[in-house]
Structure formats: C-alpha cells, structure tokens
PALORO-736185 format. One record per residue (C-alpha): x negated, y negated, z negated. Coordinates in Angstrom, 3 decimals. Layout:
N
X  Y  Z $
...
END
This chain:
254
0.000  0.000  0.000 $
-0.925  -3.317  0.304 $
-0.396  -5.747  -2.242 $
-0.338  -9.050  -0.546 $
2.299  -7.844  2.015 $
4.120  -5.639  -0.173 $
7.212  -8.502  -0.765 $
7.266  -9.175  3.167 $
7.642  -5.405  3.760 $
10.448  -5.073  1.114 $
12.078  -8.068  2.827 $
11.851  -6.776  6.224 $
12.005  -2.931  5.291 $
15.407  -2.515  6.639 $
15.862  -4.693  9.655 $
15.708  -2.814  12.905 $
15.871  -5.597  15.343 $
13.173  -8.417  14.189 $
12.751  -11.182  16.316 $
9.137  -12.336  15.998 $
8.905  -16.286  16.095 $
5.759  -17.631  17.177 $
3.537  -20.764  17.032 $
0.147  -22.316  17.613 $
-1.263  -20.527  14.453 $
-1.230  -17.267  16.046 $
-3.840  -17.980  18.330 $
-6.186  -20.051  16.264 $
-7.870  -16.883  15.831 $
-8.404  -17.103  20.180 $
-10.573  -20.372  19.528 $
-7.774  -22.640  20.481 $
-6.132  -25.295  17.853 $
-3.165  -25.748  16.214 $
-1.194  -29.150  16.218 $
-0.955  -30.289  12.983 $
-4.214  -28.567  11.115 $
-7.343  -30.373  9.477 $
-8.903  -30.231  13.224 $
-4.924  -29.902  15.126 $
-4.831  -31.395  18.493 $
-3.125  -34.264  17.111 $
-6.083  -35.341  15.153 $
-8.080  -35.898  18.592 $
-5.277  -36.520  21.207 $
-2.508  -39.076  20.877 $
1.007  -37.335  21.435 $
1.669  -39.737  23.507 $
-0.385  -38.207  25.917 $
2.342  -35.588  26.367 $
5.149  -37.615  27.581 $
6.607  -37.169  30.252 $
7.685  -40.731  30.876 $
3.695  -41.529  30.937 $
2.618  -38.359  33.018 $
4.986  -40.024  36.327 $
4.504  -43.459  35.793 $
0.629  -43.864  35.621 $
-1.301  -42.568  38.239 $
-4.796  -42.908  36.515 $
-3.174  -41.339  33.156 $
-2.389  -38.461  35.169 $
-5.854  -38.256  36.445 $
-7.307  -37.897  33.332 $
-4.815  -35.725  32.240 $
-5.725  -33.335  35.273 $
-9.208  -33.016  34.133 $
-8.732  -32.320  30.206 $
-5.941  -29.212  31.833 $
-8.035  -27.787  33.942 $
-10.779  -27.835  31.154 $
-9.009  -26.629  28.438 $
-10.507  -24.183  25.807 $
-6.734  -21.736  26.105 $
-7.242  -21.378  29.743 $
-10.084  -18.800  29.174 $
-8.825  -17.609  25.630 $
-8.480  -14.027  25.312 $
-5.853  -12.517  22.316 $
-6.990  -11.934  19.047 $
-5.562  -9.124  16.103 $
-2.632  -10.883  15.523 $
-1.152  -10.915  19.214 $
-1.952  -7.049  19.355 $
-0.340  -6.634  16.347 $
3.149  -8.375  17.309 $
2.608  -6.476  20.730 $
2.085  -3.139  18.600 $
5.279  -4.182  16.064 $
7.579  -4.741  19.530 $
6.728  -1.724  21.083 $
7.366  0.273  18.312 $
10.988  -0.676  18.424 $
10.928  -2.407  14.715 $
11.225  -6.088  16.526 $
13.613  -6.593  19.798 $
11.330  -9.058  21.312 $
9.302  -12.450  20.562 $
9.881  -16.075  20.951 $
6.778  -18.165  21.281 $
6.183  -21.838  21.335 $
2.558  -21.390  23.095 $
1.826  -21.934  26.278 $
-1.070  -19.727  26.104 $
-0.121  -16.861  28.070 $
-1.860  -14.960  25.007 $
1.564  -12.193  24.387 $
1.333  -11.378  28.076 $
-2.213  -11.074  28.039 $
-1.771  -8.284  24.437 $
0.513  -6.218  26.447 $
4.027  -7.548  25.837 $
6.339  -6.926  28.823 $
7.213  -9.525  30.085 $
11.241  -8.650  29.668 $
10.374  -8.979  25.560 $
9.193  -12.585  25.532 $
10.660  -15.711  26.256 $
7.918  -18.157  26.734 $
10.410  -21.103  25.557 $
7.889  -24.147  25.736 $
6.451  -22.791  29.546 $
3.223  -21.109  31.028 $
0.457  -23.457  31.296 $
-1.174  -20.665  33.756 $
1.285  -22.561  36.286 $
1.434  -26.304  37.348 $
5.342  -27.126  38.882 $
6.512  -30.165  40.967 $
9.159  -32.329  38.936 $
10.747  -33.038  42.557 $
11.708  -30.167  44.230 $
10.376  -27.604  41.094 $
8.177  -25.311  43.500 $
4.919  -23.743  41.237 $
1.727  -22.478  42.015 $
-0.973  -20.705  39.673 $
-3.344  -22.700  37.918 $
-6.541  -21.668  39.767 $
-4.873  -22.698  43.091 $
-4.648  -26.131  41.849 $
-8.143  -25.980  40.023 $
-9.417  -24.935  43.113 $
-8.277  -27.887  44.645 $
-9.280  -30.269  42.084 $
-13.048  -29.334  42.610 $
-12.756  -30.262  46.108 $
-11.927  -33.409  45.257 $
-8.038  -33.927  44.305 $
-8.071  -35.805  41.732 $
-4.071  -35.877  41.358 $
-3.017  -32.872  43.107 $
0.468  -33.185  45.139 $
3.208  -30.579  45.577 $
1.922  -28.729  49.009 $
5.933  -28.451  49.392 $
7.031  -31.814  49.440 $
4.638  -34.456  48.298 $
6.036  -34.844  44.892 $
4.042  -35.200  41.463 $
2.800  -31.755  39.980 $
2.198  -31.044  35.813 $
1.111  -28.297  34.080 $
4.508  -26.123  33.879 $
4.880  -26.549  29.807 $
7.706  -28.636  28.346 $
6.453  -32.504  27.806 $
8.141  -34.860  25.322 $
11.106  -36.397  26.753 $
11.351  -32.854  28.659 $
14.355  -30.436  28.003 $
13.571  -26.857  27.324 $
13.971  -24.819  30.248 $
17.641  -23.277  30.594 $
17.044  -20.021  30.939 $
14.729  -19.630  28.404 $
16.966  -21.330  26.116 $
20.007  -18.834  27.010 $
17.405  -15.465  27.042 $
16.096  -16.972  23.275 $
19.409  -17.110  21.732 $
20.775  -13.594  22.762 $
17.580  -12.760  21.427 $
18.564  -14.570  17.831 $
22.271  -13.082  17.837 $
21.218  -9.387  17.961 $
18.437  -9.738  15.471 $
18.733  -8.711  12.246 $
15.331  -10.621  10.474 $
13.541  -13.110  11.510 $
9.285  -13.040  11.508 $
7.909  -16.527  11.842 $
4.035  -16.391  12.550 $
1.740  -19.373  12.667 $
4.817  -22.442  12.980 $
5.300  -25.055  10.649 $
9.054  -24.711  11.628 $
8.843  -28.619  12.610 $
9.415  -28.296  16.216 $
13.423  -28.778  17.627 $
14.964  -27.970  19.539 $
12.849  -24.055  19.123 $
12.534  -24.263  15.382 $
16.395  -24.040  15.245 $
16.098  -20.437  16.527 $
14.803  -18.530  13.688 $
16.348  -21.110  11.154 $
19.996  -19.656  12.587 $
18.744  -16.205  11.696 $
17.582  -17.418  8.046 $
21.267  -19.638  7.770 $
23.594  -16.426  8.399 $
21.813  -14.626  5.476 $
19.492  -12.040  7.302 $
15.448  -12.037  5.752 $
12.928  -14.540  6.779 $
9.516  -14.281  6.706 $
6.878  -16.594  7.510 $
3.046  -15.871  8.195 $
1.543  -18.872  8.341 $
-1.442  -21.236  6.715 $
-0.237  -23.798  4.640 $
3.825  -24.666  3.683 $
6.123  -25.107  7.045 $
9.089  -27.484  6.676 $
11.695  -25.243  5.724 $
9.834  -22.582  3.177 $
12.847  -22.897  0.493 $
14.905  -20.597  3.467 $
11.950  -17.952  3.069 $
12.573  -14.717  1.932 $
8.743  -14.432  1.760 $
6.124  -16.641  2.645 $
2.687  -14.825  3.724 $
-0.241  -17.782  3.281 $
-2.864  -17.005  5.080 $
-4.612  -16.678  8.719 $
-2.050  -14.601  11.132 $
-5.023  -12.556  12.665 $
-5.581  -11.074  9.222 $
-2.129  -10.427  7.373 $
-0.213  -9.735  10.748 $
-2.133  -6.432  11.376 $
-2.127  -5.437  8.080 $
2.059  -6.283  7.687 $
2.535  -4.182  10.539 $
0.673  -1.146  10.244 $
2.968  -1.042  7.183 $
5.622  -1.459  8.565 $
5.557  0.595  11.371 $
3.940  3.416  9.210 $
7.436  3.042  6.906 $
9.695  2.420  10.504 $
8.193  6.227  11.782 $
END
C-alpha cells in the first residue's frame, strides 16, 4: 500500500468511469512550464500576448509571435511518467477518457487513442486560418518560415494563420466542447491532474462532476481554486504520485 495515495484510492475505489482532467502541471515533468508557477509562463510573457484581438490586428506582433511558436521548448517535448500513467489508467478501463487543457500533443504522443481525448484548448502541432479555417501541420509552416516567411499566409485563401490553440477572446472549439461534456455526464469521479481549476470555460467540466456529489480528486502542486470541493487533494509533482495512484488502482480495478 501506499500511504500518501491511500485517501485518493479510497475516494476513487469505486468509480468505474473516471474522467481524468488535465492541465499544464502534467507535463512540467516534459521540460515545459506551467502558467501560474514560481517560473509559469506568465512570469516571462505578458497574457496579452495571447489575444486574439492583438494576433490580427498587428502585423509585426504576429511576427514575433511566429518566431517564439516555432521555437518553443513543447514542440520537441516528449511525455513523461505521468502521461503514461493516465494512458495506462484509460486503457485499463478504470477512466472513460481524458480532458486536457494542453496543447502539447503529449496524451497522443503516451498512447491515448485519439477517440479517448478531447484536446479542448487545440493542437499546437497545427497552425489554422481564422478566414476560411483550412490547417496544415506545424513543420509545413516551419518549413516555410526558414525560407523566409516571416508571417506565413493561408496557401488556401490568403487569410491570417495562428497556431490552432484557443487565444483569449477565442471560443472553445464546438465540438470539443459537445465530445467533453458527454464525457462529464457518464463519469462517475472526476481526476484533476496538474490544474489550478482557474481556467473557464474548461474548469467548469470537472467542477460539474464534483457539484452532483461524485469524488474529486486533484493531483496537483500547490492549492487550485476550488480545493474545499476535493474529496482528496494529492500535493505534489504529477510525474511522481500519478504512477504510483494508478498502479494502485488498477492493481485493486483487476
């Protein structure tokens, strides 16, 4: 047995149909930064910077922008114990499927099939066209960055392209939204890993789950905004307890 996770086994010990919740504290473990930390993304880059509004309206700002993409530490970030883990928890029918708020591509990339996660805040392994919404892989549009396009235009019509990840001022994609909620009404327990539970519209997913009375636990480093709706609250790094919560609990599940 395991001490530490004993209470978040109890709590989930019965459920059959988890829906695993993730956030950018999963993969600090992959080298890449969560949000809000001591060194969080918003501690070197303005939000601001993520707006929508500013991404189509300023040419150069979208330049730069281009550049700190196509450079970013995620894009060659491989998954770390705690995405196996939620990828070994899934498949062994104890959780009906994951919700993440990354971007990373870092579930696909641990195995998960691809009909088992909703990627609700987008793929940055794409770039999309807010005109006419055609998408192309990354590496095409790196590719044609290093030969010189500096603000790389939809080869279908000429319109603006972004990284294909929800900006502020940006509505969640619909069908996302639709696959994450039938997800939420057939679960039975909720597993939040590595969110601060700060982020809305997506943060209202697993707080439904918690509201109607079925366990939540949370896996995370440091309090999230709604810990009082916790049935247990694992502090700690994700890439450590997550392994060691689900060996237990598929070990109990077989």
């Amino acid at each position: 047995m395991d001490a530490l996770c004993d209470p978040a086994l109890d709590a989930l010990g019965g459920a059959d149909a988890i829906l695993v919740f993730t956030g950018a504290g999963i993969s600090t473990g992959s080298g890449i930064p969560d949000f809000r930390g001591p060194n969080g993304l918003w501690k070197r880059i303005d939000p601001d910077d993520f707006a929508l509004e500013r991404h189509l309206d300023d040419p150069a700002f979208r330049r730069s922008t281009w550049h700190r993409h196509l450079r970013s530490p995620f894009l060659g970030a491989v998954p770390n114990p705690g995405h196996h883990a939620v990828t070994r928890l899934v498949t062994s029918g104890r959780a009906l499927g994951v919700v993440t708020q990354n971007v990373d591509g870092l579930h696909r990339a641990a195995g998960l099939e691809p009909e088992l996660l909703v990627e609700i805040h987008g793929d940055a392994s794409r770039v999309a066209c807010v005109s006419c919404g055609a998408r192309e892989p990354i590496d095409d549009v790196a590719a044609r960055w290093e030969a010189g396009e500096e603000d790389p235009a939809c080869l279908r019509c000429g319109g603006i392209m972004k990284p294909d990840v929800v900006f502020f001022g940006e509505a969640l994609p619909r069908e996302a939204t639709i696959r994450a909620w039938a997800m939420a009404d057939r679960a039975d327990a909720v597993l939040v890993v590595g969110s601060s539970l700060s982020v809305y519209p997506a943060a209202s997913i697993p707080l439904e789950i918690a509201g109607r009375g079925d366990p939540m636990v949370v896996v995370n480093r440091g309090p999230t905004d709604h810990d009082p709706l916790a049935t247990v609250h694992l502090d700690g790094d994700a890439s450590d307890l997550l392994p060691r919560l689900v060996d237990a609990l598929v070990t109990t599940g077989s």
